[in-house]
C-alpha positions in Angstrom: 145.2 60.4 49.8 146.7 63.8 50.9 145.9 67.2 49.4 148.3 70.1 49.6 146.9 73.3 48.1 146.6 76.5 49.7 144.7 78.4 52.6 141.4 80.6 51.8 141.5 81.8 54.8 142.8 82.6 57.9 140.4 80.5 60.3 141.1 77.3 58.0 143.4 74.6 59.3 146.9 74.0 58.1 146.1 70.3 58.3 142.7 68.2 58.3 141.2 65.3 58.0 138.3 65.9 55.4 136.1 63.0 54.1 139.1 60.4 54.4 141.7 62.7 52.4 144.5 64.7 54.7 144.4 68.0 53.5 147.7 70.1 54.2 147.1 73.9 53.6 150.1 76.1 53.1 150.2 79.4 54.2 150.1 81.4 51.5 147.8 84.3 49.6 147.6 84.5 45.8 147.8 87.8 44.4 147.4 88.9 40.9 149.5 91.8 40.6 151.7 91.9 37.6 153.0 89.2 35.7 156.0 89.0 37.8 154.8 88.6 41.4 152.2 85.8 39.3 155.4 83.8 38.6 157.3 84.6 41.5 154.0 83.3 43.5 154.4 80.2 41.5 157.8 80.0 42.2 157.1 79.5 46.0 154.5 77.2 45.4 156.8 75.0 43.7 159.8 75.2 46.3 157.1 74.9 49.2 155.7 71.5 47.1 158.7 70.2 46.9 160.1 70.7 50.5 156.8 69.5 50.9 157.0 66.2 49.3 160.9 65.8 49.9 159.7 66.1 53.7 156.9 63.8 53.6 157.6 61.2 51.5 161.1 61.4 51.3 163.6 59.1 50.6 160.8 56.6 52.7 158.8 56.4 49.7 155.4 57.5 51.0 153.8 58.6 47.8 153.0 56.1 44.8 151.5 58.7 43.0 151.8 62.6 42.9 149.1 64.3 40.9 149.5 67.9 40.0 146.4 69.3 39.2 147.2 73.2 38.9 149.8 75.0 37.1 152.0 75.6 37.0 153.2 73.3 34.5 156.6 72.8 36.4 154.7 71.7 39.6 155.5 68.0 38.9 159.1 68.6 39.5 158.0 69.0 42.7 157.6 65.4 42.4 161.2 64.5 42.1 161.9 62.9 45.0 158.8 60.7 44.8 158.9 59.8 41.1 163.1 58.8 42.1 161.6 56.2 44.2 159.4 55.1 41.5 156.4 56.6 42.2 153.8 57.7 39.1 153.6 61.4 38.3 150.4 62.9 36.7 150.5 66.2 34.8 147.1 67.6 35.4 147.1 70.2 32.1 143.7 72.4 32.6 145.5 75.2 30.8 147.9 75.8 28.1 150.1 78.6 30.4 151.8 79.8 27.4 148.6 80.9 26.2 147.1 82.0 29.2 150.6 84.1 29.7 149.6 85.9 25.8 145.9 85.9 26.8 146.5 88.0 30.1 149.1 90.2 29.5 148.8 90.7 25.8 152.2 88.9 25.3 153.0 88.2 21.7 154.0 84.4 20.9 157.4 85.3 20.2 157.7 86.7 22.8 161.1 85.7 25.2 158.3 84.8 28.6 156.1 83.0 26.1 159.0 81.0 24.6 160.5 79.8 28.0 156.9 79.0 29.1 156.4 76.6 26.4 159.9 75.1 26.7 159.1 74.1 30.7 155.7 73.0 29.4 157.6 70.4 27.0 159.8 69.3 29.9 156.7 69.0 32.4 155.2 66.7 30.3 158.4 64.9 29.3 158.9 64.5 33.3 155.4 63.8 34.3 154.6 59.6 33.8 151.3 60.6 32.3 149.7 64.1 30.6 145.8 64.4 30.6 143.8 67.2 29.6 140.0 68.3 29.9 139.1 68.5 26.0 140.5 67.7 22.6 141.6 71.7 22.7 144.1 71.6 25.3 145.7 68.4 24.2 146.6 69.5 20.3 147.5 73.3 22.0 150.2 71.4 24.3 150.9 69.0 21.9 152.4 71.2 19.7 154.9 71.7 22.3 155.3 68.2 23.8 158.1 65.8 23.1 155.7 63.2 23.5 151.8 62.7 22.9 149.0 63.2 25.9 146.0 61.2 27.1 143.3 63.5 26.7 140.0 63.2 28.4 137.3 65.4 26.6 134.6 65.8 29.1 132.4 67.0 26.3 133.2 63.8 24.5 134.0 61.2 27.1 133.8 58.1 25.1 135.5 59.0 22.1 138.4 56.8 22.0 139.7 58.2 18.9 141.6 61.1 20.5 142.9 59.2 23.3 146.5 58.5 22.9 148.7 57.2 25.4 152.6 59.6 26.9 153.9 56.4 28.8 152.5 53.6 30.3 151.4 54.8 34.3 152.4 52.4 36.8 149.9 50.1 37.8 148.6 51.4 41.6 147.0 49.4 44.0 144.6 50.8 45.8 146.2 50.6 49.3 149.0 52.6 48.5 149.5 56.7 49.4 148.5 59.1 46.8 149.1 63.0 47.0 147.2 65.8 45.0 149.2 69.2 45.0 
């Protein structure tokens, strides 16, 4: 398993072994400015996932599964080059950004930011092999804007099987085989 996220801080390794799992740290420092240099930050998270991936899987295959477990939403593109080669791609939805976007800066829902957010969450979890969510919430928020339906996984509510539905069948995984968690 490999981990790409980002550095803390400046004494932390760009790359370690930790507890079995290669962890890859890129050089970067998140800042909360305005709503701009947010998305711009995300921006270069992206491209730097993607060189990322595209360099380390490749057109070699090395990745049967790509997980991506932050937002933004669009960070599964970064998974291109892996899911081309057939590998699974899971859409990690903690939040709804569209919503967060309103929440933070006051946006309206109409707004023309809001409206492009929810358009590249549709297409993130059109791309992404399989959408899960922490609670029942999350799922029916991005489900409004989905083109298809998400597994959710209320952790309030683990075993109710009622609101589990299933996005597309994930590829069955051995165990042996390379997973990476951006």
């Amino acid at each position: 398993v490999d981990l790409l996220c980002l550095t803390e801080t400046e004494k932390e390794l760009s790359e370690e072994l930790v507890r079995g799992v290669r962890v890859f740290r890129l050089p970067m420092k998140r800042r909360r400015e305005s709503k701009w240099v947010y998305l711009a930050q995300y921006g270069q998270f992206l491209l730097a996932s993607l060189w990322f991936l595209s360099k380390r899987g490749g057109w070699r295959g090395r990745y049967d599964l790509v997980h991506a477990h932050k937002m933004p939403d669009v960070l599964v593109f970064a998974a291109l080059i892996p899911k081309l080669r057939g590998a699974g791609v899971i859409l990690d939805l903690h939040d709804p950004m569209p919503e967060l976007m309103m929440s933070i800066y006051r946006l309206p829902g109409k707004h023309w930011l809001v409206r492009v957010l929810r358009i590249l969450e549709r297409w993130s979890i059109g791309f992404s092999s399989l959408a899960i969510t922490p609670s029942f919430v999350t799922a029916w928020v991005a489900h409004l804007t989905a083109t298809c339906e998400t597994i959710t996984w209320d952790v309030a509510r683990p075993s109710n099987q009622d609101i589990q539905r299933s996005c597309r069948a994930l590829p069955q995984i051995p165990v042996r085989q390379s997973v990476v968690i951006i």
